[in-house]
N, C-alpha and C positions, 0 to 999 in steps of 0.2 A: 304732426302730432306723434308722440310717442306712444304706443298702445301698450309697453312697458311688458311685452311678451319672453322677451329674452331669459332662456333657462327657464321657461315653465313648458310643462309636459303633457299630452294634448293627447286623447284620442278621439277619434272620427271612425265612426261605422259609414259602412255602407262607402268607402272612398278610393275604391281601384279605380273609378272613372266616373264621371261627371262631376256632380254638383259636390260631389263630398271629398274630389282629388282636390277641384278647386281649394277647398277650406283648406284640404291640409296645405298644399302647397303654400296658400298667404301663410296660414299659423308656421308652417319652415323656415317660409324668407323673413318674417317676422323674430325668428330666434328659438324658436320650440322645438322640441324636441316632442317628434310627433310619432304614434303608431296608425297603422292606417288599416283597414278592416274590408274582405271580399269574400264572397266565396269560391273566386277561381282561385285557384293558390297560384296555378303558373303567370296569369296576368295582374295577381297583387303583389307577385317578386318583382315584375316587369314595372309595374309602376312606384313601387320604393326604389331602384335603381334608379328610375328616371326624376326621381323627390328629390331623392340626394345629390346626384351628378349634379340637377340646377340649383339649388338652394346650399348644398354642403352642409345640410344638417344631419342629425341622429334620427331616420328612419326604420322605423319597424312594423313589417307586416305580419298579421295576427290571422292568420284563413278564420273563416266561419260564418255559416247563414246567420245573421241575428234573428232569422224567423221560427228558430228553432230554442225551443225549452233552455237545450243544456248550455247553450253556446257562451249566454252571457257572463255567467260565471267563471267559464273557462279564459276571457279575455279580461277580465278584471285579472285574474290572477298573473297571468302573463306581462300583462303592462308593469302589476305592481314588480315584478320581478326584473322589468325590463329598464323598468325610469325610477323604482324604489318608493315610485308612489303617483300621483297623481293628480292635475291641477284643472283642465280642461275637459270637457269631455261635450264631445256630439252625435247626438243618437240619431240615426237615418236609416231610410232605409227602401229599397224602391215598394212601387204602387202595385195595387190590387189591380186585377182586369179592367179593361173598359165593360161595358153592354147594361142592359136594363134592367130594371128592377125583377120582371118575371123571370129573367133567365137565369136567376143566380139559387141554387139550392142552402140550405145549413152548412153544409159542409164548406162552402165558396165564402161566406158569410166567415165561419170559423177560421178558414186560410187568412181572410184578410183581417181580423181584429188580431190573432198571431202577429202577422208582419207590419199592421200599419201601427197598432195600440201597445201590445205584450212586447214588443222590441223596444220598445222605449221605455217601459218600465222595468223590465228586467234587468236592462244595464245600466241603469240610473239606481238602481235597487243594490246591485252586484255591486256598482264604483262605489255608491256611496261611503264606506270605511275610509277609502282613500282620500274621498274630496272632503269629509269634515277633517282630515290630516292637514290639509292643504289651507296656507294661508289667502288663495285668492281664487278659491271653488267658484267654477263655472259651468253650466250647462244650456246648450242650446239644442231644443229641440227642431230638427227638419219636419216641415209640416207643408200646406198651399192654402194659396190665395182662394183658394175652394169651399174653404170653412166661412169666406166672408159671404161669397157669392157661388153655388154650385155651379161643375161644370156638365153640361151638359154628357148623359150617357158613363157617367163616373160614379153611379149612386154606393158604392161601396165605400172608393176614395172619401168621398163628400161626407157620409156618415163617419166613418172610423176618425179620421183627421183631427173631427171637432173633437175627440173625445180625447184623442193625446191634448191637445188647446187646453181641454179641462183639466188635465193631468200635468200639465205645464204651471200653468196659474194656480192651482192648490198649493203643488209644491213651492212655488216662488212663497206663497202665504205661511205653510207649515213649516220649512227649515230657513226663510229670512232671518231668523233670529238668533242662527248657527253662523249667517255669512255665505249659504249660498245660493247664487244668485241663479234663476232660471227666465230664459225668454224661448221665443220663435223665432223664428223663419217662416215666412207663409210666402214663398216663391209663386212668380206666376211663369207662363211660356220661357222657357232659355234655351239655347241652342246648345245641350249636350248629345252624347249620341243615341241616347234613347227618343227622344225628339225628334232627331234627323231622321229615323228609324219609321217612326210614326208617322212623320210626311212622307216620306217614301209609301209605304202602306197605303195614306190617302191618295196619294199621286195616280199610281195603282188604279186604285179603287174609281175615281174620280176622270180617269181619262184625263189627267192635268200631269203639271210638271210638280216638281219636288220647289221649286223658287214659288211657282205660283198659290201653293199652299201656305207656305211659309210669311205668304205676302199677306193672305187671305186673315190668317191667325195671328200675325201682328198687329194688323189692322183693329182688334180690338183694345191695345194699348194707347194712350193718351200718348205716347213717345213713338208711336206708329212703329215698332221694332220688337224682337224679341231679348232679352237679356243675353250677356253672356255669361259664363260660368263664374267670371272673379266678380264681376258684378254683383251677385249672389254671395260671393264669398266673402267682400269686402266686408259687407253687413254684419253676416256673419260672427267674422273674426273679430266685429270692434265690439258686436254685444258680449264676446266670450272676453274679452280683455280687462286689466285694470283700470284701464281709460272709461270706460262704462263701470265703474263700481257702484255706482247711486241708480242701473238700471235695474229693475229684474221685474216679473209677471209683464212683461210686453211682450204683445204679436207684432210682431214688425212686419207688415207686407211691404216687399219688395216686387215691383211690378210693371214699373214704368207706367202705372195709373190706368192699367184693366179693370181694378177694381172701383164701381162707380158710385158706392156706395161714402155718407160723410164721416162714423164712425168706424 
């Protein structure tokens, strides 16, 4: 299938590594011309070098926390200056703490509706000039399989999440009639390196090894595995494409069927 990507112009937050280098790299080899978003500056030079060397496309890395106020604006601008305008656009961005409900104060509360909720609306707020420019406006939001079914010891994740969901499907409702089209992402378990990170941690923790954890938390998928990154990305990519033009307000859970629920 053609996903008809070629020469359209793509940003992705949150994509020096993991789930959101995956995307850009499909949306690169696919023909875009992508900007890519971190806040280490030396390892998002590091990872548009390595975008471009395999793909040979037009990479551009744009530093900045999207957890912060001013940031989103400033990347809108850039891009616009960078690609002359804007076609694609993916808002991510990593998670709030693990722990309990008691242990979290206001302030913890407020970090994570910042980074899990106001990232996403800021720079969907900031693109938006560009994307109603754009003949084939796309937005996907990164979200988790967590909004369907909580994860256990996540309760901030699991809160904030749904509420981007909410802010996902409004928007699909309130600018469908402009042409642009908004879905999710609701990933479950994938082997990026925050993950690997986390079994280690449990390993740790656990007196076990870093495989037998890994074993332990695939086990709740119907595909007994954890995803990989393009895995993720594939999805991804095809809801932000012209090839999905008759999609939009979809949560797409990808997850190799963790989630047990039938809607």
């Amino acid at each position: 299938m053609d996903l008809q990507l070629k020469g359209k112009r793509a940003l992705v937050a949150g994509s020096s590594r993991g789930l959101g280098y995956a995307i850009a790299k499909v949306l690169a080899a696919e023909g875009c011309s992508v900007a890519i978003n971190g806040r280490n500056s030396q390892g998002l030079s590091e990872a548009a070098q390595k975008l471009h060397a395999e793909t040979h496309a037009e990479v551009v890395p744009l530093p900045g926390d999207v957890g912060k106020p001013e940031v989103a604006q400033g990347l809108a601008q850039q891009v616009g200056q960078a690609f002359g305008g804007l076609d694609l656009l993916v808002t991510n961005a990593g998670g709030p703490p693990s722990g309990p409900f008691d242990g979290f104060d206001d302030l913890a509360w407020q970090y994570a509706i910042e980074l899990s909720l106001l990232s996403h609306v800021r720079l969907i707020r900031a693109c938006l000039p560009h994307l109603r420019q754009s003949k084939y406006p796309s937005v996907v939001t990164m979200t988790s399989y967590s909004i369907k079914q909580p994860i256990p010891n996540l309760v901030l994740s699991n809160s904030i999440r749904a509420a981007t969901v909410g802010l996902t499907k409004s928007l699909s409702l309130e600018l469908g009639a402009e042409g642009i089209r908004f879905n999710s992402i609701l990933p479950a378990w994938t082997m990026t390196e925050r993950v690997q990170e986390l079994m280690s941690y449990r390993a740790k923790k656990n007196g076990t090894s870093v495989e037998e954890e890994i074993k332990r938390q695939a086990s709740e998928a119907a595909l007994a595995r954890m995803a990989q990154p393009e895995e993720i990305a594939n999805a991804a990519v095809f809801l932000l494409s012209p090839a999905a033009s008759y999609i939009t307000g979809v949560m797409l859970t990808v997850d190799g069927g963790t989630y047990k629920g039938t809607l």
